[in-house]
C-alpha positions in Angstrom: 15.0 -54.0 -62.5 14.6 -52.9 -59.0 16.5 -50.9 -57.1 16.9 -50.2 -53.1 18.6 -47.8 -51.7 19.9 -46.9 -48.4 21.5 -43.2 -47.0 25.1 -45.3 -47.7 24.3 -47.3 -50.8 22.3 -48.8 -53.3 21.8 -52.1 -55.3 19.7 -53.7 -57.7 17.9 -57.3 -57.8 16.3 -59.1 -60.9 14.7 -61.9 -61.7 16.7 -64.7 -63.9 14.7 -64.4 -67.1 12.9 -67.6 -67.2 13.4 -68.6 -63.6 11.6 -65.7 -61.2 12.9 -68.0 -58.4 16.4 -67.0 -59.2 18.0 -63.6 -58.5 20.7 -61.6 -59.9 22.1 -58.8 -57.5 24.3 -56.3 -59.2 25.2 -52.7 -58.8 25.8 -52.8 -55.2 27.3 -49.4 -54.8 28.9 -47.6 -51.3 28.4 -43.8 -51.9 32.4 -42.6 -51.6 31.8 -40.5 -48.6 30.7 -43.8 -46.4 33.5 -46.2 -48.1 35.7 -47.8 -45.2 33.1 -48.2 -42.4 31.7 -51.4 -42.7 28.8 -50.2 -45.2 29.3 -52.1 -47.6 28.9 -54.9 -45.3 25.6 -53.8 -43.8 24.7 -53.1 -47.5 24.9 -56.7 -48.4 22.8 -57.9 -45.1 20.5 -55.3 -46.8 20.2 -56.9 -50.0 20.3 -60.4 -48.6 16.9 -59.5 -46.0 15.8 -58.0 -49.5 16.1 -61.3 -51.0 14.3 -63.4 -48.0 11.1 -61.0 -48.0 10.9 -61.3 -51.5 10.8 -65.0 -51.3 14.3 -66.0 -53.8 15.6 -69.1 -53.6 18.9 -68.7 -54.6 20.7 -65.6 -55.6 23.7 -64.9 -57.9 26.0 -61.8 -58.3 29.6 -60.8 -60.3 31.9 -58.7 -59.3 35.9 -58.4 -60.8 38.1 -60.6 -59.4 40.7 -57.8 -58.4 37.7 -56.2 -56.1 39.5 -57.6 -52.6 36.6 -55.2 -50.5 33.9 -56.6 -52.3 35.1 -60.7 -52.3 35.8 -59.8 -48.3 32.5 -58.9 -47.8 30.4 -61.7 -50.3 32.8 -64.2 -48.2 31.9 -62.3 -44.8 28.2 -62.9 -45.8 28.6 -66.3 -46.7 28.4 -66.0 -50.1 29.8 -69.5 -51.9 32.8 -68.3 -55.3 31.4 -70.9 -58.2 33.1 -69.7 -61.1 36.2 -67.8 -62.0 35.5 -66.8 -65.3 38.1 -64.7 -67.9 37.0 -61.3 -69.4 37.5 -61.2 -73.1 37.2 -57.7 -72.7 39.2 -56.5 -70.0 41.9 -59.3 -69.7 41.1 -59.8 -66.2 38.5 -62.0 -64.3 35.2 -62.0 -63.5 33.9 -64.1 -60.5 30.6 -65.3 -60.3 28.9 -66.0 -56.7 25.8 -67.8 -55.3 23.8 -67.6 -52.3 21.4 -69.8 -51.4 18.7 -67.9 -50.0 17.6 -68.9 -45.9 13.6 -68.4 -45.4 12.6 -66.0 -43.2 11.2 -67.5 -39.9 8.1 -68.6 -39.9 7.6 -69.1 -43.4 7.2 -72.4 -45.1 9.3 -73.8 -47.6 7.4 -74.0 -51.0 8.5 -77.2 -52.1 
């Protein structure tokens, strides 16, 4: 587990066991006092230049499906919805979204 944090925020990025090209983003978290001022938005362009330098391919995070600030802002980011998937222990729904990661210029694609 790794995890980055800005004055606003913080979140976390791991590797998919078994497939280190693969990232899993999760506890993307505004601190209360910064909540309502685009942060979390800036956070995510954090997290997503995170994911470039670090060379992922392809990135995956969850996040409840009642959340409507943090769906805005994967769908602000360009973050793709690929499952909707029901919580056996809450009742509600969890979403899970993908990103496929853009290279940084200049580097080259490794495949």
């Amino acid at each position: 587990m790794t995890r980055f944090a800005t004055h606003y925020g913080a979140y976390e990025i791991d590797s998919v066991p078994g497939q280190p090209q693969i990232a899993h983003c999760h506890s993307l978290f505004v601190k209360r006092e910064h909540r309502g001022r685009g942060h979390g938005t800036a956070l995510k362009a954090h997290q997503m230049n995170t994911l470039r330098e670090l060379g992922y391919d392809y990135a995956t995070c969850t996040t409840d499906g009642s959340n409507e600030r943090q769906r805005a802002v994967l769908e602000r980011a360009g973050w793709s919805l690929l499952q909707n998937i029901p919580n056996g222990r809450t009742g509600g729904i969890t979403q899970l979204w993908g990103w496929v990661v853009k290279l940084a210029p200049g580097r080259e694609a490794g495949f």
